[in-house]
DRENBA-926590 format. One record per residue (C-alpha): residue in one letter; x, y, z; residue number from 1. Coordinates in steps of 0.05 Angstrom, whole numbers. Layout:
N
rest / east / north / up / nr
A / X / Y / Z / NUM
...
***
This chain:
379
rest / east / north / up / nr
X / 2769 / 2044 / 1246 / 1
X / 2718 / 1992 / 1248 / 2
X / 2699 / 2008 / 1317 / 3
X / 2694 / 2086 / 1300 / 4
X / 2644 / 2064 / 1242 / 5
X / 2599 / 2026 / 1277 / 6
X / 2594 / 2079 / 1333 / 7
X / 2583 / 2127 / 1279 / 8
X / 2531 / 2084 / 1255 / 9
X / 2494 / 2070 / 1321 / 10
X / 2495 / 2146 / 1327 / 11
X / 2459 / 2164 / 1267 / 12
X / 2408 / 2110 / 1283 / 13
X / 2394 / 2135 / 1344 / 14
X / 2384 / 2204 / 1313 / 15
X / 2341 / 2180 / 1264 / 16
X / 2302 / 2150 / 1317 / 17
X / 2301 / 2212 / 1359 / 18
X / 2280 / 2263 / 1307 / 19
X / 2222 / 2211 / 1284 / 20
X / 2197 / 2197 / 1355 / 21
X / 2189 / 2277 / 1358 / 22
X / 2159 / 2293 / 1281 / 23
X / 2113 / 2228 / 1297 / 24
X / 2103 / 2248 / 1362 / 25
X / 2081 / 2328 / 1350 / 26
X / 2039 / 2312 / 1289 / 27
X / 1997 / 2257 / 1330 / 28
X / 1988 / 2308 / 1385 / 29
X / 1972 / 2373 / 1335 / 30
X / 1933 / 2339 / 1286 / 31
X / 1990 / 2340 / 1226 / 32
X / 1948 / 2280 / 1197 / 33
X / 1883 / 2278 / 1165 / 34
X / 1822 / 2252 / 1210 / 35
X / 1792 / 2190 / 1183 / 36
X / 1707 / 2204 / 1173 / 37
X / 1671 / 2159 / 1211 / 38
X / 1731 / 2126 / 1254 / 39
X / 1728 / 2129 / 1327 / 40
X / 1780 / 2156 / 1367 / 41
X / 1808 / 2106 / 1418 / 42
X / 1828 / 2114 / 1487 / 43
X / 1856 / 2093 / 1550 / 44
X / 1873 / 2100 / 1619 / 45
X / 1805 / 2088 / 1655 / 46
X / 1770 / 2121 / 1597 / 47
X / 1781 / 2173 / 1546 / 48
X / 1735 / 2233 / 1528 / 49
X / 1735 / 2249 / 1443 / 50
X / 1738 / 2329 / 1436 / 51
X / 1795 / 2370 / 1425 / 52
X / 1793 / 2402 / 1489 / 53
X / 1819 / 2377 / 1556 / 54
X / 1770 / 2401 / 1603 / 55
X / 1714 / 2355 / 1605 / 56
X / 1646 / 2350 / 1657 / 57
X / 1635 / 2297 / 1696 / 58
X / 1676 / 2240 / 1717 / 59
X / 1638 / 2165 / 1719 / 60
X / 1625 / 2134 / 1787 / 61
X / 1681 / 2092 / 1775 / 62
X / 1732 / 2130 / 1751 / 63
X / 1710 / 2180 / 1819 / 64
X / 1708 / 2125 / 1870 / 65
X / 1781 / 2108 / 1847 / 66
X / 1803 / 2171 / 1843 / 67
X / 1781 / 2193 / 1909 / 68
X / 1786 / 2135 / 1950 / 69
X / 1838 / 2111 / 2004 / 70
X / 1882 / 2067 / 1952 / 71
X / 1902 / 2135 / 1913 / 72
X / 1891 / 2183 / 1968 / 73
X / 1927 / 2155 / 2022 / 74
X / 1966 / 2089 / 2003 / 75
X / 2000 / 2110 / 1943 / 76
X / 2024 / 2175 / 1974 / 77
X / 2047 / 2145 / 2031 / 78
X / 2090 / 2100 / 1990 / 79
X / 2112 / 2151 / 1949 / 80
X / 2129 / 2183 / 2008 / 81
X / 2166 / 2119 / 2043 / 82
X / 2220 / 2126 / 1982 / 83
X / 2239 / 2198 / 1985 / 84
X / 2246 / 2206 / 2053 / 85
X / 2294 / 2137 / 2048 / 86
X / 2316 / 2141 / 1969 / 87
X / 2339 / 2205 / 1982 / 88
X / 2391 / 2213 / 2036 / 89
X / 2408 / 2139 / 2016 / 90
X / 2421 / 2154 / 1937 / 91
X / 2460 / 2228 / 1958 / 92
X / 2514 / 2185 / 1996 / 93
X / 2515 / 2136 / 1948 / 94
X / 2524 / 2191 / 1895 / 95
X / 2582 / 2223 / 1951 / 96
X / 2626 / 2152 / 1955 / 97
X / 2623 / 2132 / 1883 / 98
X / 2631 / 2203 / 1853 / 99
X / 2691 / 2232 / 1892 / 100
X / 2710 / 2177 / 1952 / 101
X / 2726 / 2112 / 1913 / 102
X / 2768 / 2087 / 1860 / 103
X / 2746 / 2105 / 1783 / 104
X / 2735 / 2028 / 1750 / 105
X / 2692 / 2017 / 1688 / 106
X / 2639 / 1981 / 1734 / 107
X / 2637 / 2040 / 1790 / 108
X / 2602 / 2076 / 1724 / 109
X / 2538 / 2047 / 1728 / 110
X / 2529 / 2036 / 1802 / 111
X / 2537 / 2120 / 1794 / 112
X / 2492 / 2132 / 1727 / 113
X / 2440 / 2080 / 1767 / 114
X / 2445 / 2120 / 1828 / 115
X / 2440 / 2188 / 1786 / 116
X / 2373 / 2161 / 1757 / 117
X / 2351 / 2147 / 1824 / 118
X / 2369 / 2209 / 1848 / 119
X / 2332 / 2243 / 1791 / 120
X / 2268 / 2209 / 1814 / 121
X / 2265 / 2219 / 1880 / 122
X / 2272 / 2293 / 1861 / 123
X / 2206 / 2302 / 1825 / 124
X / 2162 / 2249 / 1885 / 125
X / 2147 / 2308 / 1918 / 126
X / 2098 / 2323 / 1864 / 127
X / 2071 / 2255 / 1858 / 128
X / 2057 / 2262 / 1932 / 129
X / 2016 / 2315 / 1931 / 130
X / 1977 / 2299 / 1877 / 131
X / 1956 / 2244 / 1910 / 132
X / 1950 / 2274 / 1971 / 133
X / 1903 / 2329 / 1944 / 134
X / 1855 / 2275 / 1923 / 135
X / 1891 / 2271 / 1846 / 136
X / 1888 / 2342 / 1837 / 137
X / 1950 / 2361 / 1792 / 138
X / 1964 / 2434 / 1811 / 139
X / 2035 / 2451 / 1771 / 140
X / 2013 / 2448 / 1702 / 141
X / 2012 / 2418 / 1634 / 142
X / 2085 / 2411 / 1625 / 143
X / 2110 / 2387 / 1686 / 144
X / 2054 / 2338 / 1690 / 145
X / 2090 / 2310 / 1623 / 146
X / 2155 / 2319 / 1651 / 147
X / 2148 / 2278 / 1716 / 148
X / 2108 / 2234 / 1673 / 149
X / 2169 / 2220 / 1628 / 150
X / 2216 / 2224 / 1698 / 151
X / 2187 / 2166 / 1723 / 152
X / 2182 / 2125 / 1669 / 153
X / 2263 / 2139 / 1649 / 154
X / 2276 / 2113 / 1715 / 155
X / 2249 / 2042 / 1712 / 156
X / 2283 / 2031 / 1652 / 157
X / 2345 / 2062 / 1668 / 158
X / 2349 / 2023 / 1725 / 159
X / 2334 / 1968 / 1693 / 160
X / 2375 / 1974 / 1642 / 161
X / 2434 / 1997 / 1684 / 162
X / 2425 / 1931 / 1729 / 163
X / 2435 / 1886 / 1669 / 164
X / 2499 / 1920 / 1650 / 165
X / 2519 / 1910 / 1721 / 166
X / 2501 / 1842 / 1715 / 167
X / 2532 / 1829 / 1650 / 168
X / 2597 / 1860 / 1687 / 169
X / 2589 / 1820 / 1744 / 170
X / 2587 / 1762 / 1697 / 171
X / 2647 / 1771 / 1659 / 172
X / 2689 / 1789 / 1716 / 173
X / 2664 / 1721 / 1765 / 174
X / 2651 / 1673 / 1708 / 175
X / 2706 / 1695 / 1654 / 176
X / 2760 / 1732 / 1687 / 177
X / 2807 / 1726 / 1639 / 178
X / 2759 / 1754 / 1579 / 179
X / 2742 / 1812 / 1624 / 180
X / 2805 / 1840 / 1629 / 181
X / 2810 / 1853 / 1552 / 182
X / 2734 / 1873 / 1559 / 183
X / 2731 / 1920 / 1614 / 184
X / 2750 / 1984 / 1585 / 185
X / 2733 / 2056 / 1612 / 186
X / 2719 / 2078 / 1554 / 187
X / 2665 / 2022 / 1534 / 188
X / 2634 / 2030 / 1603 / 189
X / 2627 / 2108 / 1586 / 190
X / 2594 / 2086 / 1516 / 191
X / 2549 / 2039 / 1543 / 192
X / 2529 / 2092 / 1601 / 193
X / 2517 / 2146 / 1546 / 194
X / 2485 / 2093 / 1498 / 195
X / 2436 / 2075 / 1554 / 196
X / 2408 / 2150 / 1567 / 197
X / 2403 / 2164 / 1495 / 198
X / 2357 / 2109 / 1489 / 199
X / 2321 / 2118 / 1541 / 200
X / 2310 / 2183 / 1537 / 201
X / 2302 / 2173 / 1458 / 202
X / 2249 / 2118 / 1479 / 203
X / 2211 / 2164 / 1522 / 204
X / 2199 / 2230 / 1490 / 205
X / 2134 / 2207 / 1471 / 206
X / 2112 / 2220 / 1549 / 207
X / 2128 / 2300 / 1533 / 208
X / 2093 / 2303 / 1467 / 209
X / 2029 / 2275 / 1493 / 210
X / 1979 / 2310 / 1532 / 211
X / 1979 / 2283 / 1610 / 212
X / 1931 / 2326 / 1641 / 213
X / 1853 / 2336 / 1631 / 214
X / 1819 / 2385 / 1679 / 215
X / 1731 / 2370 / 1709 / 216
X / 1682 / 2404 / 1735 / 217
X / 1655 / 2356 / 1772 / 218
X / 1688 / 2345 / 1820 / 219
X / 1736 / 2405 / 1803 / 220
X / 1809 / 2372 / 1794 / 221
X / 1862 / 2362 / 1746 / 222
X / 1882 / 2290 / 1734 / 223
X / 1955 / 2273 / 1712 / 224
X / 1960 / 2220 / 1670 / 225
X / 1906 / 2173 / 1704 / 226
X / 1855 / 2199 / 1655 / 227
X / 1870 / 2210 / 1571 / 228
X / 1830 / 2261 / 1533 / 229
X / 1833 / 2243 / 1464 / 230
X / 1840 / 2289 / 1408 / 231
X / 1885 / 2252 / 1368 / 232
X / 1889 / 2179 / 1340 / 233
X / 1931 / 2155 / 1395 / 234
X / 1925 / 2074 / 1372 / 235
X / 2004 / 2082 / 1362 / 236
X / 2008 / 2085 / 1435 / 237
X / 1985 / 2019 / 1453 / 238
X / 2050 / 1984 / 1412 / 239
X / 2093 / 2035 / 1441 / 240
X / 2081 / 2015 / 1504 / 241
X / 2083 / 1942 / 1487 / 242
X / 2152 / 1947 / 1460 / 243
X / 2169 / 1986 / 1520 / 244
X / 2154 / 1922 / 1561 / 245
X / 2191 / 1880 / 1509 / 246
X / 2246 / 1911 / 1491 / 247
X / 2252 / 1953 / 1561 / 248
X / 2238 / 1898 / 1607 / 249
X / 2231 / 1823 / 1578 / 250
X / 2297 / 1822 / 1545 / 251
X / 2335 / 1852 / 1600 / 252
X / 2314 / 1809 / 1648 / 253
X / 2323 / 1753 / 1611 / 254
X / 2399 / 1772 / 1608 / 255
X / 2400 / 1783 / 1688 / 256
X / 2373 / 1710 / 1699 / 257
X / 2427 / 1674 / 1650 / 258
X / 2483 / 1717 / 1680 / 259
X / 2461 / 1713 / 1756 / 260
X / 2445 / 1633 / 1738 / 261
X / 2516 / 1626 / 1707 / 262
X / 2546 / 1663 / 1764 / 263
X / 2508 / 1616 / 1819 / 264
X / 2527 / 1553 / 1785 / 265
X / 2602 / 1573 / 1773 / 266
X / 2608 / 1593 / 1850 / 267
X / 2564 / 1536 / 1873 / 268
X / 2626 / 1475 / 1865 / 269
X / 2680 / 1531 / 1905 / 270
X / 2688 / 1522 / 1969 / 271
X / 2708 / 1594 / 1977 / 272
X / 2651 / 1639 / 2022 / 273
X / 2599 / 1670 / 1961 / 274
X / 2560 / 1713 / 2013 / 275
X / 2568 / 1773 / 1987 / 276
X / 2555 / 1749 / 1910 / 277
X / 2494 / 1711 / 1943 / 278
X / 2459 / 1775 / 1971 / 279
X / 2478 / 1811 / 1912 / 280
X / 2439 / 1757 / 1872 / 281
X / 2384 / 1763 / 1921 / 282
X / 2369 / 1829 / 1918 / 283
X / 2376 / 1839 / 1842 / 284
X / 2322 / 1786 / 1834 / 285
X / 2279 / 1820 / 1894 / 286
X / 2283 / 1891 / 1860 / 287
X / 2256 / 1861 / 1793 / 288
X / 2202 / 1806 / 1827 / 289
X / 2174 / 1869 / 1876 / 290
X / 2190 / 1934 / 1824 / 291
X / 2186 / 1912 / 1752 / 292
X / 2153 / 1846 / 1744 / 293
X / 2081 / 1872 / 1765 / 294
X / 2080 / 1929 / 1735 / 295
X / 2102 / 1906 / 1658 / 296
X / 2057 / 1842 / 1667 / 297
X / 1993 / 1883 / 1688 / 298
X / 2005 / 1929 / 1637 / 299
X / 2027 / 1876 / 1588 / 300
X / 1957 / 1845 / 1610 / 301
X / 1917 / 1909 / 1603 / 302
X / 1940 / 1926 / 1537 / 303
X / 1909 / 1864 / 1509 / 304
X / 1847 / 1870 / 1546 / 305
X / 1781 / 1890 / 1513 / 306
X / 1727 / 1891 / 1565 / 307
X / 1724 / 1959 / 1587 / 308
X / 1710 / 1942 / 1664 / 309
X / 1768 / 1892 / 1666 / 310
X / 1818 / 1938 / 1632 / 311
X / 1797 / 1989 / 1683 / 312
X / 1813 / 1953 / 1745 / 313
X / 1873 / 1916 / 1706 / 314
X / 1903 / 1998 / 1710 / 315
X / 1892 / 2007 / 1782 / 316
X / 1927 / 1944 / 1799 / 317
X / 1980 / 1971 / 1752 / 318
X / 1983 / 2043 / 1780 / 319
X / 1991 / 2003 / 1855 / 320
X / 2048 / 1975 / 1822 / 321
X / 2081 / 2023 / 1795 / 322
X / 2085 / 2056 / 1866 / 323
X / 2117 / 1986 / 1897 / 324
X / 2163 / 1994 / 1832 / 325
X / 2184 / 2059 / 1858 / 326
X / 2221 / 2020 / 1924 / 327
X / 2276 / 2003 / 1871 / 328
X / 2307 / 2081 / 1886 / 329
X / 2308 / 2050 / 1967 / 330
X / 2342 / 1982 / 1944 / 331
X / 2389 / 1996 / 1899 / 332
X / 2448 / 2023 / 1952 / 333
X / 2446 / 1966 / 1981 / 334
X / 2461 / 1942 / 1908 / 335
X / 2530 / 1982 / 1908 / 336
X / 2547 / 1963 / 1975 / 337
X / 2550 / 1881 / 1955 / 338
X / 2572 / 1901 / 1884 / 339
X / 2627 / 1945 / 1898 / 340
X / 2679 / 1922 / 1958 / 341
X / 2707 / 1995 / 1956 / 342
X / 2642 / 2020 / 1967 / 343
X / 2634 / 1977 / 2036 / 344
X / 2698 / 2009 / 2056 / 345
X / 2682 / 2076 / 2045 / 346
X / 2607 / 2070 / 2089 / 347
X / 2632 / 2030 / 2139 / 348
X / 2688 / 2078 / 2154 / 349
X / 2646 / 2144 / 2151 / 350
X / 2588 / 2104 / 2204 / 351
X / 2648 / 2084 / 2245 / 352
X / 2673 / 2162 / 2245 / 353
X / 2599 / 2189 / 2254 / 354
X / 2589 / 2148 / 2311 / 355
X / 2659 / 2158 / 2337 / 356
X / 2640 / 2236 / 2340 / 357
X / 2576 / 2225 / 2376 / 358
X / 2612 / 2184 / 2420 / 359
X / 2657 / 2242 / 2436 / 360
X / 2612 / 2292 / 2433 / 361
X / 2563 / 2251 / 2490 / 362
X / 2630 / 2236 / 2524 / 363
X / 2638 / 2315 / 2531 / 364
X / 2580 / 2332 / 2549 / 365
X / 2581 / 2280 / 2603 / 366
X / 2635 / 2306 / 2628 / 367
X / 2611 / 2382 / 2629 / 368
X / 2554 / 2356 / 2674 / 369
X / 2590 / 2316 / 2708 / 370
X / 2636 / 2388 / 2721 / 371
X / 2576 / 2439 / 2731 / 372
X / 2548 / 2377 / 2785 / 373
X / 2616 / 2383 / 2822 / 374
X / 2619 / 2456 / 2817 / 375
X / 2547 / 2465 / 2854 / 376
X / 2560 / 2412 / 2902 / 377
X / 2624 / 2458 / 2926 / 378
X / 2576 / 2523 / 2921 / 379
***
């Protein structure tokens, strides 16, 4: 009973958050609060434009040479373009083994919900691609600018978030065996799962409340969300974002290092071969020093930056980083394959069978030349 009324409570909370992110949310973007005389609107983003329309003239000389140069024309896609053609067969077989090949155990949950976020980015890159590709020309509209937007954003946190449960997990079941048996239910591993979207999500619907897109004439493109036009106080996003990177990031990762440093300095006096927990330790710490680190510090460091010029190129460090942060959809199946030892099995024996039926298949044909050369020799 006490468990039922706490969940009961956490519910509500959350849906008190949810329906004030959205009321806050709507009336900041349609103006449901009376404008201040005199007070100037602020901005962001490599500078904001005040009017309550989104298509504006001209773009600066540096806001143009950014958006048109190599960096965002041809580097970022090109990342961008590195993870879905790897993420994406990679994160649809790990999807395949966890989902239907391997045994159902509360940690094979989130390897799958962290693979299902992946999955869920990769889908909407192709966009991202060719905005870049088209020189930051946003082509598909208002509300799927907003919606890959918020896409990519749920991602890194999910992910993140998703990777401390697993290392909380991996704790409990390496450091306190015993504990984790009466602690690793499936039912608390579905909870946390669901608990874990709702936030997210919850966190995030801010991205599809706020306008992403603002359309020039000179040059004539479409930016998507590069550039903020400003018809609304938006000062409320600058904390948001900040307790994003707090609560989204900093405390998270904070968790990871005491569990992975626990883990390491339990295994360390064993004599028993840690490989596997090694590498799994390794590439935890990789995905957050290469995917989440830069990006949350830059834009921890931009958001507290006041010189225009500096906050500016503070952003297009960030927005580099952001693209390196997308490599965590490549990285994390190699994640499942040192977390889960059911997971090895399951790969290992579907390579071994793929390459058993090329083997056969080049064995055959070998043998059908090998046939046709005998049969025109005789001829």
């Amino acid at each position: 009973m006490a468990s039922e009324g706490r969940l009961a409570s956490f519910a509500t909370t959350l849906c008190t958050t949810i329906c004030w992110l959205a009321v806050h949310g709507f009336c900041q973007v349609h103006g449901c609060s009376p404008e201040i005389p005199g007070r100037k609107r602020s901005g962001q983003k490599l500078g904001s434009y005040y009017g309550c329309n989104s298509t504006e003239n001209f773009l600066n000389t540096s806001q143009l040479d950014w958006l048109t140069g190599p960096l965002t024309t041809i580097f970022l896609p090109t990342i961008y373009s590195t993870v879905l053609f790897t993420g994406l067969p990679a994160n649809a077989l790990a999807i395949w083994v966890l989902a239907v090949k391997i045994k159902k155990v509360p940690s094979t949950l989130f390897l799958l919900n962290l693979a299902t976020a992946d999955m869920f980015f990769v889908l909407v890159l192709p966009f991202k691609i060719s905005y870049h590709f088209l020189g930051n020309n946003w082509l598909f509209g208002e509300a799927l600018c907003r919606m890959t937007t918020a896409f990519f954003y749920v991602n890194i946190h999910c992910s993140i978030l998703f990777l401390t449960c697993i290392s909380v997990d991996r704790y409990f079941s390496l450091v306190h065996p015993f504990k984790a048996r009466g602690s690793r239910g499936w039912r608390k591993s579905v909870l946390i799962c669901i608990a874990v979207w709702i936030l997210v999500v919850a966190a995030l619907i801010p991205f599809l409340l706020v306008p992403q897109t603002v359309t020039f004439k000179s040059p004539d493109i479409t930016t998507c969300h590069d550039i903020t036009a400003v018809c609304y106080k938006n000062d409320w996003l600058l904390y948001y974002m900040l307790g994003l990177v707090v609560f989204g990031f900093a405390i998270p990762f904070l968790v990871v290092v005491f569990c992975y440093g626990a883990i390491i300095l339990n295994l360390t006096p064993k004599s028993r071969n840690h490989s596997r927990v090694i590498w799994l330790v390794f590439l935890v710490f990789f995905t957050f020093l290469l995917c989440f680190i830069p990006s949350n510090v830059l834009y921890f460091s931009y958001s507290i930056t006041n010189l225009q010029e500096r906050s500016n190129q503070l952003y297009r460090w960030y927005t580099v980083a952001l693209a390196l942060g997308s490599f965590n959809s490549s990285i994390d199946p190699f994640i499942y394959y040192f977390t889960s030892r059911d997971f090895r099995e399951v790969v290992k024996t579907t390579v071994c069978i793929a390459n058993g039926k090329n083997s056969l298949i080049l064995g055959r044909t070998s043998e059908q030349l090998l046939q046709k050369k005998a049969t025109v020799s005789s001829g």
